[in-house]
N, C-alpha and C positions, 0 to 999 in steps of 0.2 A: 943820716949816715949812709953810705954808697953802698951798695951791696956786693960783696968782690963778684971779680967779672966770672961767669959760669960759662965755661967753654961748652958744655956738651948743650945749652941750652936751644938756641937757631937749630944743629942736628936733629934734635928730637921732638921740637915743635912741628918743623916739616915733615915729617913720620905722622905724626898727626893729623888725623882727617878730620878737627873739629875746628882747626886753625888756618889760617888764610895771612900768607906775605904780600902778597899782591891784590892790587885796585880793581884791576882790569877783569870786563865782566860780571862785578859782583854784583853791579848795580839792577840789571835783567833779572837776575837770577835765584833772589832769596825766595820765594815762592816752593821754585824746584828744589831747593839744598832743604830749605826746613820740612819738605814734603805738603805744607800747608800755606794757608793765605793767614796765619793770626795775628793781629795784633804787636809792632816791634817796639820792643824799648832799645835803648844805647847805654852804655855805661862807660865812661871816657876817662881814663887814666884806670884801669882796672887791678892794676897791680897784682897782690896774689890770687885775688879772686873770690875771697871769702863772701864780700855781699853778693856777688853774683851770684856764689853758689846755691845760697841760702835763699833769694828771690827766684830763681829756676827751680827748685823743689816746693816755694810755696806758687808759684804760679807758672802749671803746668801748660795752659792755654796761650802762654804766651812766650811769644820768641823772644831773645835776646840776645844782642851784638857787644862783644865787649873791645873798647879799643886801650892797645897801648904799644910804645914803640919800646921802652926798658924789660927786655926778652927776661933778663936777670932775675925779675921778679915776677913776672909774666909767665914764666916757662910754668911756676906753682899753679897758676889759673888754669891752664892750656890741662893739668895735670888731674885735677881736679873736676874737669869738664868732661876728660874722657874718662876716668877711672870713674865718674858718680853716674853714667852714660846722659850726660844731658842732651838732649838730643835734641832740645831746645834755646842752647845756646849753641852761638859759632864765637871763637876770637880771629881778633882782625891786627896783625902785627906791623903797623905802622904809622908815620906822624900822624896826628889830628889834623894838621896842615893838609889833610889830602882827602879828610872824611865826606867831602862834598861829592868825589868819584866814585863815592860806594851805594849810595843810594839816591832813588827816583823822587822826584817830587811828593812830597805828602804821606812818606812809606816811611815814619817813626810817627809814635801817639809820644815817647816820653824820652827826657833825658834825663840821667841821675851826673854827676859831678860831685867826686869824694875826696876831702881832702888833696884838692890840688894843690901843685906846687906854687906859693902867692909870688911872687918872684918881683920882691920888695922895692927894689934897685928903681930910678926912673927907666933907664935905658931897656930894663928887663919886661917891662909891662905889659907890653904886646903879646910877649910869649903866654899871657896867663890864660887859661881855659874859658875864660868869663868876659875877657876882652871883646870889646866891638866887633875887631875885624873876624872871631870866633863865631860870634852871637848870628854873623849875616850869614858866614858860611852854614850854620846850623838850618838857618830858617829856609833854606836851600830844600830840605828834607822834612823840617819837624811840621807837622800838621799845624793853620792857624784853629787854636786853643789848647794846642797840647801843652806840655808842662816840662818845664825842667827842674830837676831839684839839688841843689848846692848844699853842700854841707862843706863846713872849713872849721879848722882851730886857728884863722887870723882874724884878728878884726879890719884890719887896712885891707886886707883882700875883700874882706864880705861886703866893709861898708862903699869901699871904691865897684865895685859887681852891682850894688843897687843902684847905683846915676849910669854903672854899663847896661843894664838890661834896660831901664826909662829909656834910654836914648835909643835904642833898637827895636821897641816895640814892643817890649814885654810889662804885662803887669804884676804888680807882687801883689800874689793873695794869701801870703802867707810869712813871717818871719821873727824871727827870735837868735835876740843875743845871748842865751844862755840856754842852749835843750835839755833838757831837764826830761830824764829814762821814764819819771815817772809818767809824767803826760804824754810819753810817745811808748806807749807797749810793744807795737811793732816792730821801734825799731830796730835794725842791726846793727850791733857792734863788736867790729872788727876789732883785731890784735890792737891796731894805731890808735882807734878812737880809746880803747880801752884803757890804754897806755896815758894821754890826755885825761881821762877822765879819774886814773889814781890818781893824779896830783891835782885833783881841784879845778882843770883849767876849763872854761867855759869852750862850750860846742856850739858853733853859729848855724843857724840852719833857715834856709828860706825854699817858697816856693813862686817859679816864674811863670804865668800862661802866654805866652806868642798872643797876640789879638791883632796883628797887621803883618 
């Protein structure tokens, strides 16, 4: 379901010093903005922001970029960033289509991928997060061995995502049609996944390492 349109959202993300409209520069410059040299994960469709928030409180050593262009839902993250003061995440408010002008060569260790939109349709497939032409632009930035990690509630998106990553150069060292809370104690679950998992529905979950 669409989340009605938030007028005051755009205003008061740019009021926001932990939020970023724009490309340009960002690329030089995470060093200076995070005050330090640690460690960058990404997290790509971020939505409200909940795992974000929750992996910036357990891991303070490390930075974190969150992207997403639906302000709607986003403005929640942007909110939760400044009011919890992470000071180790930034958000980044625009297409993924553009992620490759934000960062340098080899300046992300990880990606996370939550529930994206699988976008079913033939015509729609390119749009998906896990697509090819996504996969090159990533590796633009993600270190080779780093890691990406996918979680979905489709299966045509997960199992089509495994023959996209073979073909781009990543290996699966990890994966399951059915994540099961009890074998992952760590993980987080969000309002969505939580929603999925009262009614029974299986949580797909893999992991990718870049090797070329």
């Amino acid at each position: 379901m669409r989340l009605r349109k938030k007028h005051f959202a755009i205003p008061e993300m740019k009021e926001n010093p932990y939020v970023f409209f724009e490309t340009e520069g960002l690329k030089d410059r995470w060093q200076e903005i995070f005050g330090n040299n640690n460690e960058i994960r990404v997290e790509l469709g971020a939505g409200k922001g909940e795992f974000l928030r929750q992996m910036a409180l357990r891991h303070p050593d490390v930075n974190f970029v969150a992207f997403d262009k639906e302000t709607n839902a986003f403005i929640y993250a942007a909110r939760k960033i400044k009011d919890n003061e992470l000071n180790n995440v930034r958000a980044v408010a625009i297409d993924i289509e553009k992620i490759d002008e934000v960062f340098n060569e080899d300046a992300v260790s990880t990606i996370y991928i939550n529930f994206c939109n699988p976008w079913p349709k033939p015509r729609q497939q390119k749009r998906r997060l896990t697509y090819p032409l996504f996969l090159e632009r990533y590796k633009k930035f993600l270190k080779v061995g780093g890691k990406i990690y996918l979680k979905v509630d489709d299966r045509d998106l997960f199992e089509a995502s495994l023959d996209y990553f073979d073909e781009c150069g990543f290996k699966c060292v990890f994966k399951t049609f059915d994540m099961k809370l009890e074998d992952f104690p760590d993980n987080i679950v969000t309002e969505y996944e939580s929603k999925w998992r009262s009614i029974d529905k299986p949580i797909l979950y893999g992991i990718f390492e870049r090797i070329n």
